[in-house]
Backbone as ProteinMPNN parsed JSONL, in Angstrom:
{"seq_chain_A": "XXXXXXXXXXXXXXXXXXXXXXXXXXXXXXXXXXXXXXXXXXXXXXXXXXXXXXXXXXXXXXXXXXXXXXXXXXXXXXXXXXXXXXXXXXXXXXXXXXXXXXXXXXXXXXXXXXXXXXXXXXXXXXXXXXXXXXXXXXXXXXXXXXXXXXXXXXXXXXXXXXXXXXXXXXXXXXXXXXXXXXXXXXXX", "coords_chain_A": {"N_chain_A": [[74.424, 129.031, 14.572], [74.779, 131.543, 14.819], [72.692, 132.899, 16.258], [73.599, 132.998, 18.465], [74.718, 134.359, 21.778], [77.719, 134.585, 21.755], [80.08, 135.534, 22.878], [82.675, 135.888, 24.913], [81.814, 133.49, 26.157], [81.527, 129.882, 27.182], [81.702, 127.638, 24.835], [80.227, 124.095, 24.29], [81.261, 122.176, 21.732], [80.088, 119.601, 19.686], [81.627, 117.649, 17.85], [82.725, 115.633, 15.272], [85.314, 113.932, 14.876], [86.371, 111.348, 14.558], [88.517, 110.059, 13.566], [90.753, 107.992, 10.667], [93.743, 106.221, 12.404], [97.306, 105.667, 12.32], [98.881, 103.237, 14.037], [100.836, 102.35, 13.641], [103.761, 103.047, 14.462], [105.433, 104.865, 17.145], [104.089, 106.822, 17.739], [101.153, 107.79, 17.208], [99.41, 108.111, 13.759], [97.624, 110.116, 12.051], [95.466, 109.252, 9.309], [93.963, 109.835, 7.604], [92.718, 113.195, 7.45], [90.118, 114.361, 6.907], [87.314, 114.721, 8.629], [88.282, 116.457, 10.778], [88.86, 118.806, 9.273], [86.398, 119.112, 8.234], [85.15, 120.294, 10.961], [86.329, 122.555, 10.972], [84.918, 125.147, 9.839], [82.865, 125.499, 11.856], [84.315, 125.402, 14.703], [86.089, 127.544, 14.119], [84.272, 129.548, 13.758], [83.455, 130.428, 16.051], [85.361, 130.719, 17.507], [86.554, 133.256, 16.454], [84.591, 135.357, 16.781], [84.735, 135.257, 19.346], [84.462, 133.353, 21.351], [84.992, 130.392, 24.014], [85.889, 127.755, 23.005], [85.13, 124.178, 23.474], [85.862, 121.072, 22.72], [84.35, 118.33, 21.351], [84.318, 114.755, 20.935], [83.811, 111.284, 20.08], [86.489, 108.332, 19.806], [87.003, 105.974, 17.615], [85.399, 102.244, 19.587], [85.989, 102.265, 22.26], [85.114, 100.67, 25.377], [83.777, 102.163, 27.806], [85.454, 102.783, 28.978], [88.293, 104.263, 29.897], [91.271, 103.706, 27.174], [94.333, 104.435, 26.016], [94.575, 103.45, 22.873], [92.827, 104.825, 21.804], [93.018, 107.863, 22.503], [92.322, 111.272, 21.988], [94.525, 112.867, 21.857], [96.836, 112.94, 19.827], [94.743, 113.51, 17.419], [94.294, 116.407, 18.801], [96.979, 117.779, 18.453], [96.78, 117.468, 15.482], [94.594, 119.031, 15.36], [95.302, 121.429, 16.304], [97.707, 122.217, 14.676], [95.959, 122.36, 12.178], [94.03, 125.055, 12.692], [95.595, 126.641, 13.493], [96.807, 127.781, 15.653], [97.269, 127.19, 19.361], [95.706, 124.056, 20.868], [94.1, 123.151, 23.402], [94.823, 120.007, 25.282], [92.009, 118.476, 26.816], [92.452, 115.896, 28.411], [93.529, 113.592, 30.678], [93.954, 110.753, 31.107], [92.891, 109.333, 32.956], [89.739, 108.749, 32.085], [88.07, 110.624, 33.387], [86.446, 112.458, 32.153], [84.871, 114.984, 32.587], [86.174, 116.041, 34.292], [87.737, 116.986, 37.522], [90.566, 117.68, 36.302], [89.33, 118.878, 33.286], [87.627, 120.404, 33.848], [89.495, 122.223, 35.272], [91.106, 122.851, 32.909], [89.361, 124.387, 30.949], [88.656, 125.835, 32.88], [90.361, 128.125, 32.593], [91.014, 128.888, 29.57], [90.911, 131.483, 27.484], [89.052, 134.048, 25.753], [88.258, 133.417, 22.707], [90.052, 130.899, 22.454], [90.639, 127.59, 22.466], [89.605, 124.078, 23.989], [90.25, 120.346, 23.899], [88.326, 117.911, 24.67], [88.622, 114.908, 26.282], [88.211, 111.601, 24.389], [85.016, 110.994, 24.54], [83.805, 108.511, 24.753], [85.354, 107.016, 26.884], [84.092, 107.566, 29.17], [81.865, 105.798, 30.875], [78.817, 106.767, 31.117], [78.613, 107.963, 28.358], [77.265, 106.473, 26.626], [75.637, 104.631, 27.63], [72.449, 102.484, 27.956], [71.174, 103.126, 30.097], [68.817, 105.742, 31.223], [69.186, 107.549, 33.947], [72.119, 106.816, 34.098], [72.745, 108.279, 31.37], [72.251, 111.081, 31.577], [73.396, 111.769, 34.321], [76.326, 111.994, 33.286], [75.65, 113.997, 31.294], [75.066, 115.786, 32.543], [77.475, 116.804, 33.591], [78.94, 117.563, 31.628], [77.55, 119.439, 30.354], [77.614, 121.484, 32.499], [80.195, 122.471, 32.427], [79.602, 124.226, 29.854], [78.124, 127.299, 28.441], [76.611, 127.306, 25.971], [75.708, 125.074, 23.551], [76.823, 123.128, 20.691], [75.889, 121.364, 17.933], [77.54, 119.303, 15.743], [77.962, 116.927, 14.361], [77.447, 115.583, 12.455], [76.683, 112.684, 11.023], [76.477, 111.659, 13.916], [74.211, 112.211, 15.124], [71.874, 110.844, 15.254], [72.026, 109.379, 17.33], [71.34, 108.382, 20.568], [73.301, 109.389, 22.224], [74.983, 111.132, 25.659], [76.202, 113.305, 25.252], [74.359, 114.534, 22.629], [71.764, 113.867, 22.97], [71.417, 114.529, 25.852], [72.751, 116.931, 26.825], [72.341, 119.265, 25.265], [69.998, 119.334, 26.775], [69.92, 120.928, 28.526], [71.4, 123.449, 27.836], [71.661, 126.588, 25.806], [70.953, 125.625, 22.556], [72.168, 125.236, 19.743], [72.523, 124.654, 15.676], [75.372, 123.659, 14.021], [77.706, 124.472, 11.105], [78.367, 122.168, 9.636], [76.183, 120.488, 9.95], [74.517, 121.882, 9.104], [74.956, 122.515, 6.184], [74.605, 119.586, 5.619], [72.111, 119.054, 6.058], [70.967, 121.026, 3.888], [71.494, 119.965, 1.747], [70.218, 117.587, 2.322], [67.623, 118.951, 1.591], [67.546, 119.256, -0.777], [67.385, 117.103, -2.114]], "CA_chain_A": [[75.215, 129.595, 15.665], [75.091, 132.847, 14.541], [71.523, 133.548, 16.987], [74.04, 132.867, 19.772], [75.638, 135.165, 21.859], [79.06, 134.041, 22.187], [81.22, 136.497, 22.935], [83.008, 135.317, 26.244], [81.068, 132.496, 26.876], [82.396, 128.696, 26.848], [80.829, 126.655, 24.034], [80.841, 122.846, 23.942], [81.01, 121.816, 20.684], [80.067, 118.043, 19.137], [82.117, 117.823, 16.328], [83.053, 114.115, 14.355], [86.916, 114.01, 15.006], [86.593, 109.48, 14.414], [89.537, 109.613, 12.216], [91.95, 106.626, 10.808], [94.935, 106.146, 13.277], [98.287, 104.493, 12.494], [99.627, 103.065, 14.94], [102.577, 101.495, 13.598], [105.072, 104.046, 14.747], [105.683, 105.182, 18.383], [103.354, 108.057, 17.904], [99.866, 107.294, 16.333], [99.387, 109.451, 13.018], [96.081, 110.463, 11.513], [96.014, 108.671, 8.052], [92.997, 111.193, 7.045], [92.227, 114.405, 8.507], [89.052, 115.002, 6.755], [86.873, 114.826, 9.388], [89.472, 117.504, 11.601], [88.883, 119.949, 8.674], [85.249, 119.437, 7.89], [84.874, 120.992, 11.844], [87.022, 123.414, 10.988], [84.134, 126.394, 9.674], [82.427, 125.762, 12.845], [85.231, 126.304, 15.049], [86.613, 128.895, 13.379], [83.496, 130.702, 13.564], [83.143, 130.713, 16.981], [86.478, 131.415, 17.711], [86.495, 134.348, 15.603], [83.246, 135.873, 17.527], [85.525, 135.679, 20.718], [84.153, 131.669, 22.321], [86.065, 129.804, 24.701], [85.392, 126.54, 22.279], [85.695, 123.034, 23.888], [85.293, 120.681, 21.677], [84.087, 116.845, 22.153], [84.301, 113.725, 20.051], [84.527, 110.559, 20.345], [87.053, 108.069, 18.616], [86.568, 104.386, 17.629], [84.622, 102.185, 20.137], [86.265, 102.022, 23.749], [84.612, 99.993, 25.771], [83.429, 103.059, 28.87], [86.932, 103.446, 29.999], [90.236, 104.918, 29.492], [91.949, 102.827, 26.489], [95.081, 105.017, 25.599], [94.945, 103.792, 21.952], [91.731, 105.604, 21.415], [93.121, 108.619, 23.086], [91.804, 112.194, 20.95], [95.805, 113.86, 21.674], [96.892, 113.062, 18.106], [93.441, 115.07, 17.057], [94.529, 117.752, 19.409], [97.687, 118.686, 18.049], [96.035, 117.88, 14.025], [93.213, 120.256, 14.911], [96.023, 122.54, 16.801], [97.985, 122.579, 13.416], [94.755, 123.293, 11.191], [93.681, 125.535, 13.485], [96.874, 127.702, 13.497], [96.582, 128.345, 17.55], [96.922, 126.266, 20.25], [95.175, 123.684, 21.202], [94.367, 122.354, 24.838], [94.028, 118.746, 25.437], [92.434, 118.316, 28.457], [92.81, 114.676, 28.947], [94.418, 113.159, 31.747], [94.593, 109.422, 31.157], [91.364, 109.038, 34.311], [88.954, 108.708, 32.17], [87.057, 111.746, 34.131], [86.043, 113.317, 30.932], [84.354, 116.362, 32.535], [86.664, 115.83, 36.164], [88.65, 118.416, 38.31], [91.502, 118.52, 35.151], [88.81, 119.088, 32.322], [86.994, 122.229, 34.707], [90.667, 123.724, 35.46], [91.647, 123.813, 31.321], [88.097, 124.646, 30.864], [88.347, 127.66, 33.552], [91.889, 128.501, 32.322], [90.508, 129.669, 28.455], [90.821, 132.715, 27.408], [88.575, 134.145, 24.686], [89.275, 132.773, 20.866], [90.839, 129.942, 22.274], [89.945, 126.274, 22.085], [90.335, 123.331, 24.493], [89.572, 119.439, 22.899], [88.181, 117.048, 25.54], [88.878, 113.569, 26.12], [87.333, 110.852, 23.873], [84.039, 111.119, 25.276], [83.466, 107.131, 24.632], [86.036, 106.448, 27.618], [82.813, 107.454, 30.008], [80.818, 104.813, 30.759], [77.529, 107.468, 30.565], [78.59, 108.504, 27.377], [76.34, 105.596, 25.511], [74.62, 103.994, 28.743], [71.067, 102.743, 27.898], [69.986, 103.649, 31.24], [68.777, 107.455, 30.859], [69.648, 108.118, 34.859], [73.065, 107.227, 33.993], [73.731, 109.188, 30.532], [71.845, 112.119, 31.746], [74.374, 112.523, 35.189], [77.062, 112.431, 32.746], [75.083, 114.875, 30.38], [75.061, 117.031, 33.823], [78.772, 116.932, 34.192], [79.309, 117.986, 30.336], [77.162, 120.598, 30.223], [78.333, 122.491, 33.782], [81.169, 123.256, 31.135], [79.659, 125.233, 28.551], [77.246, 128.16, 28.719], [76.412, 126.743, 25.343], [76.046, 123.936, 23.256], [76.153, 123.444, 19.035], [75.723, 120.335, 17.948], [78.044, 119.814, 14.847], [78.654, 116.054, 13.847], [75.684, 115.604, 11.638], [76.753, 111.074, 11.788], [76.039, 111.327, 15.483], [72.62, 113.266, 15.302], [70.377, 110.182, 15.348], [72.717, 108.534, 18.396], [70.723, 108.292, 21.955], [74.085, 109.559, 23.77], [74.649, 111.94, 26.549], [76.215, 114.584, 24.328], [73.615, 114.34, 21.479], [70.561, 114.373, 23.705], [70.916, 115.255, 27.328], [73.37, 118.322, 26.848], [71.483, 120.499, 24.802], [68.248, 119.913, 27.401], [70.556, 122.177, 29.725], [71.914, 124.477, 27.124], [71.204, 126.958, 24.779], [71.912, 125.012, 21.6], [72.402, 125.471, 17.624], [73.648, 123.647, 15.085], [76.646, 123.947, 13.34], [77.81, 124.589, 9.932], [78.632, 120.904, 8.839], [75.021, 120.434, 10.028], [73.589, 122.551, 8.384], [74.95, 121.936, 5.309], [74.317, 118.653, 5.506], [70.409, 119.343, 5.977], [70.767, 121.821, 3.334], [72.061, 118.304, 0.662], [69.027, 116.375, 2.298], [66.252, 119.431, 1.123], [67.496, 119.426, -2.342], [66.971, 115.549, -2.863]], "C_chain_A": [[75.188, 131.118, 15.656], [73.575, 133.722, 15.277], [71.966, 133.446, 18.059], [75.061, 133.783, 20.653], [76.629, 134.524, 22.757], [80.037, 134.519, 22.449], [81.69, 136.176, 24.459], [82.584, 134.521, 26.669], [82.002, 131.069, 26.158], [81.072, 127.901, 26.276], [81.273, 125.461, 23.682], [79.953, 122.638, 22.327], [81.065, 119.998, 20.111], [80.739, 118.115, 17.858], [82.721, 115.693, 16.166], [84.129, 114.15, 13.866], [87.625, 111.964, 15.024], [87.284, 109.281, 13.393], [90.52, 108.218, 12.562], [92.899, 107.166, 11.513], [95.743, 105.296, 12.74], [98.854, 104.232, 13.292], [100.783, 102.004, 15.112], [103.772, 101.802, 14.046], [105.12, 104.053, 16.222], [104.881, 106.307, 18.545], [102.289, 107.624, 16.693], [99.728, 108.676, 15.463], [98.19, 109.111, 12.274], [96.646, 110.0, 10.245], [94.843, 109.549, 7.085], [92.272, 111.895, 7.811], [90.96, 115.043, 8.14], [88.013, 115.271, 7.48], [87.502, 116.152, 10.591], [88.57, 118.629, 10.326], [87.395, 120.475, 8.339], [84.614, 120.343, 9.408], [85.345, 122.538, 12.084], [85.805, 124.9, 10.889], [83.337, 126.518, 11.401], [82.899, 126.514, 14.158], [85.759, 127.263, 14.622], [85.433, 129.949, 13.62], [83.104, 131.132, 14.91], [84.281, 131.25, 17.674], [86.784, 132.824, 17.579], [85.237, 135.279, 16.354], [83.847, 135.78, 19.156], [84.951, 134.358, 22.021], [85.387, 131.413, 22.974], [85.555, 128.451, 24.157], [85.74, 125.236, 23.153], [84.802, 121.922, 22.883], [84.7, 119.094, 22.027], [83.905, 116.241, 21.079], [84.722, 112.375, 20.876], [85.488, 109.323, 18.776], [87.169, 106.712, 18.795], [85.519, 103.773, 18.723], [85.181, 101.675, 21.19], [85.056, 101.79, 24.43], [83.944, 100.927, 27.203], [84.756, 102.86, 29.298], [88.051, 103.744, 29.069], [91.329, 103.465, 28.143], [93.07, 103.823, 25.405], [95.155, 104.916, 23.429], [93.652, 104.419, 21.206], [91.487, 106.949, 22.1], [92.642, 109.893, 21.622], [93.26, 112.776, 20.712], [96.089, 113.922, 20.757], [95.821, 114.051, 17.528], [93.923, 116.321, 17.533], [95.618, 118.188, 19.007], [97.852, 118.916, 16.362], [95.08, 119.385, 14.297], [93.915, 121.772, 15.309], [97.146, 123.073, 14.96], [97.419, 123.73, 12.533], [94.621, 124.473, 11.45], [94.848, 127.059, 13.414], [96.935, 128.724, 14.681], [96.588, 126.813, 17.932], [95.776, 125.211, 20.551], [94.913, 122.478, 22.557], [94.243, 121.415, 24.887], [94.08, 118.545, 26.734], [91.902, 116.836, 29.453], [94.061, 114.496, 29.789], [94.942, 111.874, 32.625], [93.403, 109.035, 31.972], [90.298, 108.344, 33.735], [87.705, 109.686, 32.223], [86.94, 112.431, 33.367], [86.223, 114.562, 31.244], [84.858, 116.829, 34.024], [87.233, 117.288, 36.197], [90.079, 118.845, 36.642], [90.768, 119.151, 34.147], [88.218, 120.758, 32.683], [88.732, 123.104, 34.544], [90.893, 123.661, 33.767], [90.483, 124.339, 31.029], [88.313, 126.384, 31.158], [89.852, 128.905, 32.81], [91.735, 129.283, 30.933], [90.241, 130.748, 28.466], [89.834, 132.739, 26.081], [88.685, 133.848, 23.269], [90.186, 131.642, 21.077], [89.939, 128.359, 22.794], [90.598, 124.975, 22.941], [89.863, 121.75, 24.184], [89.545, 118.525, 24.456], [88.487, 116.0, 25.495], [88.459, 112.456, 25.634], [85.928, 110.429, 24.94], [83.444, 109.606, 25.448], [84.024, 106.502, 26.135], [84.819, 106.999, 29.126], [81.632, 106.087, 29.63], [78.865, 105.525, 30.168], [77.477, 107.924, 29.382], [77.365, 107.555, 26.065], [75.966, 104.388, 26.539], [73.737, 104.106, 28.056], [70.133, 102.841, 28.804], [70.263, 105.438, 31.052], [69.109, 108.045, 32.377], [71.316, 108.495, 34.377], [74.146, 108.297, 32.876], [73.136, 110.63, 31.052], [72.685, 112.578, 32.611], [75.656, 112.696, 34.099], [76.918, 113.783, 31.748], [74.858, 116.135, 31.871], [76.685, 117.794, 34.012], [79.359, 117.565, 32.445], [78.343, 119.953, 30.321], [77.317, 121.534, 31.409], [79.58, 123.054, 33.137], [81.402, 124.645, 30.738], [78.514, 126.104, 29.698], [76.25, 128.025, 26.914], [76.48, 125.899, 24.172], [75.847, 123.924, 21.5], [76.694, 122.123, 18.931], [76.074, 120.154, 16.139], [78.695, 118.435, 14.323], [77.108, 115.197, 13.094], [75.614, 113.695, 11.607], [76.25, 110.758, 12.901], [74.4, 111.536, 16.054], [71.255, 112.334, 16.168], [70.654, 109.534, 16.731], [71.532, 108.856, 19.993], [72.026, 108.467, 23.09], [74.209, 110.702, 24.227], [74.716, 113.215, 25.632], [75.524, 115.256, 23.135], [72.062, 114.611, 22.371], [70.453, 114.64, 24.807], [71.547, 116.418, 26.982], [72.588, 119.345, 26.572], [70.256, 120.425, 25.595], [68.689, 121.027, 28.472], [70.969, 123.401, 28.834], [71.303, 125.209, 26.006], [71.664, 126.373, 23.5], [71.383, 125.681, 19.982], [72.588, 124.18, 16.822], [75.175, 123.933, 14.439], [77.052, 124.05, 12.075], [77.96, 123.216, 9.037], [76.983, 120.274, 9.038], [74.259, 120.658, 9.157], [73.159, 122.584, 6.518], [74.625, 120.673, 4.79], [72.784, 118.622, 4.988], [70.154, 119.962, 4.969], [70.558, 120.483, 1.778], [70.369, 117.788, 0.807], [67.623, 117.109, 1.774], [66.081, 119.694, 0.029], [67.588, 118.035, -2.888], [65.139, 115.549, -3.102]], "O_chain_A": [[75.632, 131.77, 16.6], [73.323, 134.889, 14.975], [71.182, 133.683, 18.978], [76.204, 133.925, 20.218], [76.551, 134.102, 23.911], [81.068, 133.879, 22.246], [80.757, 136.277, 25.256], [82.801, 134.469, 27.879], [82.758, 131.042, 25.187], [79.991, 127.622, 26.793], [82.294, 125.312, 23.01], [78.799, 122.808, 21.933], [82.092, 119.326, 20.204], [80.249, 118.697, 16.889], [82.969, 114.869, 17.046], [84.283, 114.344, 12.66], [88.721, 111.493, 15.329], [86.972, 108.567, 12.441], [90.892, 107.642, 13.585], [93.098, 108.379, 11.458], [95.31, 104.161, 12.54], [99.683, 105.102, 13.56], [101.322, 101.302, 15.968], [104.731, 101.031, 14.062], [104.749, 102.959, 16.648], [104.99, 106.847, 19.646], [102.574, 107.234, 15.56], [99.823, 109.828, 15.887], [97.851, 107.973, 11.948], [97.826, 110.149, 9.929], [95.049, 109.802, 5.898], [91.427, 111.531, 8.629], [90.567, 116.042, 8.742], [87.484, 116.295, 7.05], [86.578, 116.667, 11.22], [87.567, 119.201, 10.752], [87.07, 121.653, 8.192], [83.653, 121.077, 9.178], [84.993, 123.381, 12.909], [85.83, 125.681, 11.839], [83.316, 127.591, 12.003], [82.448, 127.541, 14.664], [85.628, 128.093, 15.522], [85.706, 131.149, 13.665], [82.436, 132.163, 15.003], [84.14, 132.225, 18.412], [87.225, 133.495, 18.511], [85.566, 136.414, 16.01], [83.218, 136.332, 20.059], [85.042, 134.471, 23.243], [86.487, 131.911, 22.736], [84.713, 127.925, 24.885], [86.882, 125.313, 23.606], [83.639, 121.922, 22.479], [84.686, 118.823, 23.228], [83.392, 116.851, 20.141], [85.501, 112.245, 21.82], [85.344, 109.347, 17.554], [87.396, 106.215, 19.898], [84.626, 104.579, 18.981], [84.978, 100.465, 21.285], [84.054, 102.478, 24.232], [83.432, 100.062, 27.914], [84.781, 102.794, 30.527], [88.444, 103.49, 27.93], [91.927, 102.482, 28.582], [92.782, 103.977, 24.218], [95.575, 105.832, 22.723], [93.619, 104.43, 19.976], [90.352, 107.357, 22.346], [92.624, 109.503, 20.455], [93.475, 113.201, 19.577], [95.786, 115.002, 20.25], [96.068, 115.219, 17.231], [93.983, 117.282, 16.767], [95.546, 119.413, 19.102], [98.507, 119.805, 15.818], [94.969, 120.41, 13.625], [93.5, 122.873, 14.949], [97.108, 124.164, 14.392], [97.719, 124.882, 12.22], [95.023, 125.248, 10.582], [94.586, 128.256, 13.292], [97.056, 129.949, 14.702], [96.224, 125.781, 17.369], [94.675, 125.746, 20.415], [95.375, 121.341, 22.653], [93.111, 121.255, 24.431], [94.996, 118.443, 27.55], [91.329, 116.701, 30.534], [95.178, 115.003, 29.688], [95.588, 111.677, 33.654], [92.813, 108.123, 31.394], [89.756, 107.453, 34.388], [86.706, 109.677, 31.504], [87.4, 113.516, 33.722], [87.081, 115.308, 30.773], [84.294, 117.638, 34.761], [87.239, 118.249, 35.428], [90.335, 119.95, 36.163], [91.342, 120.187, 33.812], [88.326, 121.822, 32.074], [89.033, 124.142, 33.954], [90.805, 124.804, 33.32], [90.884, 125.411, 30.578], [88.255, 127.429, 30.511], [90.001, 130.123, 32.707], [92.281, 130.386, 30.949], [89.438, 131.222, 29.269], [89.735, 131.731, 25.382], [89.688, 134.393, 22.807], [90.997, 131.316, 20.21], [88.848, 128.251, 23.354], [91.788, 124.698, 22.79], [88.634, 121.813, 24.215], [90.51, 118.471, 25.218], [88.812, 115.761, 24.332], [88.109, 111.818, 26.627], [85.972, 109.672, 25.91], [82.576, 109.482, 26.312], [83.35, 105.607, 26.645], [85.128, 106.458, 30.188], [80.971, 105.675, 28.677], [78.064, 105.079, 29.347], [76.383, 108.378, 29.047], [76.877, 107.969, 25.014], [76.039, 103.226, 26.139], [73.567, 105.14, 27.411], [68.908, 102.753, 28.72], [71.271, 106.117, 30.858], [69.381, 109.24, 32.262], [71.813, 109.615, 34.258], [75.26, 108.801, 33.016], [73.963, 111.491, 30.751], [73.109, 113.697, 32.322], [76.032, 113.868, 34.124], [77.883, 114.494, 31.469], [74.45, 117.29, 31.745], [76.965, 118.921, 34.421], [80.491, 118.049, 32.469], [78.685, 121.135, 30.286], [77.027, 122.675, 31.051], [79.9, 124.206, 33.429], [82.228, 125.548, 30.872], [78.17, 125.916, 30.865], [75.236, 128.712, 26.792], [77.585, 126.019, 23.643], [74.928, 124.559, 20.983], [77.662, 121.707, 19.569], [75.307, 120.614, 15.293], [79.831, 118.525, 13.857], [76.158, 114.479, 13.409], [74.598, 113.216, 12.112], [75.608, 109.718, 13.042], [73.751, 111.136, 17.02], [70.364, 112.604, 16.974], [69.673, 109.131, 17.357], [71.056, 109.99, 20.031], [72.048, 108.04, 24.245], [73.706, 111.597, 23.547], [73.785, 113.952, 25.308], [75.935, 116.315, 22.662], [71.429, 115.657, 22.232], [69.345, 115.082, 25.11], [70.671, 117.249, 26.74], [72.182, 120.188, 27.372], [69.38, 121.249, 25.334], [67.949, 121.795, 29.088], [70.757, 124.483, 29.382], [70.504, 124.632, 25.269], [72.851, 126.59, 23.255], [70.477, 126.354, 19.491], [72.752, 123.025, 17.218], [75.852, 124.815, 14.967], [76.306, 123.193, 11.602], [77.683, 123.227, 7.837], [76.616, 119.528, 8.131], [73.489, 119.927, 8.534], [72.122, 122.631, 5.856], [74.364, 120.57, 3.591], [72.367, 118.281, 3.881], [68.983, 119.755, 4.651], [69.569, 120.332, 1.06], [69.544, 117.636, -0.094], [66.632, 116.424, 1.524], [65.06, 120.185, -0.454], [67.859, 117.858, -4.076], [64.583, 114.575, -3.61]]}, "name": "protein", "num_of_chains": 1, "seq": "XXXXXXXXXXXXXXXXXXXXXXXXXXXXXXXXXXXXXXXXXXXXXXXXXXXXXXXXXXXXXXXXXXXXXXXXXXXXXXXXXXXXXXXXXXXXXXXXXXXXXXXXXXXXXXXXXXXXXXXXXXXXXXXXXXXXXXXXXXXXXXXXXXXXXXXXXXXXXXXXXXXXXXXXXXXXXXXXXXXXXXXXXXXX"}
């Protein structure tokens, strides 16, 4: 990330936010946040360099639509915690991942600040094996950013929109959990 110039620009970020949920309570609570923290250097570093970060994950395996108990909000106010700033969630129950609410919190970011999208699973294009349909969704994700870092090193090998159509529109990177990762696999 660090060949990217990010200084005012909105960067979607893939990050691997598929944490345990309890949902025994009235409010679903993260039962391990390691995944939240391992995204943390990435964000942080783009933040810090003055990004308008949006972030994207998805969580368990919703079926292409809206299934509230696989909502990311719990994530969004863990990663708002970590994070020690705000954090937008700009879900809106629809579905419409990348719709009219996701553009206005989107346009609404100010520099150094960070807005977490809606489990990207609750799109049907998000893991379509027709390539018309993940690619229009991979149209509607990347009209977003200005660019893209690709930062959930699990997801890498996946055939979905955010993994391979995005970055054919964007300038992309990888990300620090990436990288490290790759760094593990050249010293075996």
């Amino acid at each position: 990330i660090d060949d990217l110039q990010v200084a005012g620009a909105r960067v979607l970020v893939r990050c691997d936010l598929n944490v345990p949920l309890d949902r025994t309570g009235d409010t679903p609570r993260i039962t391990d946040d390691g995944r939240v923290r391992a995204s943390l250097p990435t964000i942080t570093a783009l933040l810090d360099r003055g990004a308008r970060v949006i972030v994207t994950s998805h969580l368990g395996r919703p079926k292409g639509e809206p299934d509230a108990k696989y909502s990311l909000e719990p994530v969004a106010a863990r990663l708002a915690e970590l994070l020690g700033r705000p954090v937008t969630f700009a879900g809106d129950g629809s579905g419409d991942i990348a719709g009219a609410h996701a553009r206005k919190v989107v346009a609404a970011l100010g520099d150094g600040e960070v807005a977490l999208l809606e489990n990207l699973r609750f799109h049907p294009g998000e893991t379509s094996k027709e390539a018309a349909v993940r690619a229009a969704f991979a149209d509607e994700l990347a009209a977003l950013a200005e660019f893209y870092v690709g930062d959930a090193f699990g997801a890498v090998h996946r055939a979905h929109a955010r993994v391979v159509d995005v970055p054919k529109h964007l300038p992309h990177a990888a990300g620090s959990l990436v990288l490290a990762e790759l760094d593990v696999l050249r010293r075996l």
